[in-house]
N, C-alpha and C positions, 0 to 999 in steps of 0.2 A: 382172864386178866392179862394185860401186855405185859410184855417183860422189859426192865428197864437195865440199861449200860449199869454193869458193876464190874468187877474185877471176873473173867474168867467165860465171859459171855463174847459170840462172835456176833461182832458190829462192822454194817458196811454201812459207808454213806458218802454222799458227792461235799464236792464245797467250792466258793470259790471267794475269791478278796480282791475286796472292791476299795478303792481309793475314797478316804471319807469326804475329802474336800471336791474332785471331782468327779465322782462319783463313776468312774470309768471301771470294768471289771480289770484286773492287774493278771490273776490267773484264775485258773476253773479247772476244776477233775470233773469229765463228766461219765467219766466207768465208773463206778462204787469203788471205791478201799476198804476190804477186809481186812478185820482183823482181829485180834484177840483183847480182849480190855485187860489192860493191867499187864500184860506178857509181851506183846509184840507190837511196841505202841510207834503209831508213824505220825502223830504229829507232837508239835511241840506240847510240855507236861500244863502249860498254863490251858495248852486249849484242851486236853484232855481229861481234865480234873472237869473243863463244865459240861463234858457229857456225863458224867457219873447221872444217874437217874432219870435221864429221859428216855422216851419209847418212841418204838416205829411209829413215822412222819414228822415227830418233830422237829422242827428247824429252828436253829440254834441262832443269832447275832453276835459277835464278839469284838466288840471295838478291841483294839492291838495299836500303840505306840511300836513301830518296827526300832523305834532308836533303842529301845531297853531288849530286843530279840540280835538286833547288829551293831548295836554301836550306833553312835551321831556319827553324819559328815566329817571325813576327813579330805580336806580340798589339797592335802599333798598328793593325794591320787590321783588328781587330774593333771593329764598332759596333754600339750599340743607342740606337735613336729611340723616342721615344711613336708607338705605333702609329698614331695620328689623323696620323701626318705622314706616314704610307707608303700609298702606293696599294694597295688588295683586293688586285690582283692578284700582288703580291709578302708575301701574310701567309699565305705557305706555306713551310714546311721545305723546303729541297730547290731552292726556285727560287732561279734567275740571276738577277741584279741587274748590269746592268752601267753603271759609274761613271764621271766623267769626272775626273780628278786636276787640279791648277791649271793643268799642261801643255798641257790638253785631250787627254792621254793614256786611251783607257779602260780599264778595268779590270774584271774580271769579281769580284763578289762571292756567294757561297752565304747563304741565310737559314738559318741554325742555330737559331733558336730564336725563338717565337711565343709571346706568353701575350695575357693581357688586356689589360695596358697596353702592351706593348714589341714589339719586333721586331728581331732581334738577328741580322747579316749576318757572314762573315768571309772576306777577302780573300786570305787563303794559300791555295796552290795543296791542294786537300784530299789531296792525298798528302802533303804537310808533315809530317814526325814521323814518319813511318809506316817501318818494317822491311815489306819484301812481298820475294815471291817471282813472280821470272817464269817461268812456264812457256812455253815454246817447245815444239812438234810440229812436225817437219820431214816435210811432205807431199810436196813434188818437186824432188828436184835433176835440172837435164838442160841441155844447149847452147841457149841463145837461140834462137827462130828470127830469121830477119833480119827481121822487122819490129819485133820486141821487144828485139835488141840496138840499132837503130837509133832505138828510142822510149830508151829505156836503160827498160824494165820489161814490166810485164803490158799488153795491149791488150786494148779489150773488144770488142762482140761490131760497133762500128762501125769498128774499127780508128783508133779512138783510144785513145791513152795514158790510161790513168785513174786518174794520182796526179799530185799537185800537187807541187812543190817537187822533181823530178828534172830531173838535168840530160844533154841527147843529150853521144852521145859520137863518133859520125861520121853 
């Protein structure tokens, strides 16, 4: 009998999210993420409650509103400068700009848009607005070995843990 994701079982699987309206892939893990159910959880809890009970192969759908994961558009985050006031190296579509708020908080902003005169940045998370779709594939459910229930995840090939923000459980 296959064994199915519950709490304390190690699950690796790929995934990736796709834009529902254009259907364009947005991002894609394509190593497995190991990990421990219930203990050492690396995606967010709405997407992890819908593997509870599936088995190796199967692949998951998950329609996701990103506005209830980031917040709706805030269009106070976008800004456009006279390009003579932005360094070369940020008058590209695409690149990070990262900001410091009055807090001396920083902040990550995207350049959207490049012409002749202007350079135009936006500070929403770019999944903002977006309806996507996550796809889940469920590569392996099986009992931890004791150095991976005792890392709470995957170990690599040094026998170190290698994910960040898990926490041990004995």
């Amino acid at each position: 009998m296959a064994m199915v994701i519950e709490d304390g079982k190690f699950v690796e699987l790929t995934y990736k999210v796709i834009d529902k309206k254009t259907k364009d892939v947005l991002s894609e893990v394509e190593f497995p993420l190991g990990y421990i159910h219930g203990i050492s959880e690396i995606l967010s809890p709405e997407v992890t409650a819908e593997l509870v009970g599936q088995v190796q192969g199967d692949v998951i759908e998950l329609p996701i509103n990103c506005d209830e994961i980031y917040g709706p558009r805030d269009e106070s985050l976008v800004f456009t400068d006279h390009i003579g006031n932005v360094p070369e190296e940020y008058r590209k579509v695409g690149t990070t700009v990262t900001m410091e708020n009055e807090q001396g908080e920083p902040k990550d902003f995207v350049v959207i848009r490049v012409d002749e005169k202007s350079v135009t940045v936006d500070g929403n998370n770019p999944m903002c607005g977006r309806a996507v779709i996550f796809i889940l594939q469920v590569i392996t459910v099986r009992e931890p070995t004791d150095e991976e229930a005792a890392a709470g995840g995957s170990i690599d090939a040094d026998g170190v843990l290698d994910m960040p923000n898990t926490r041990k459980i004995h």
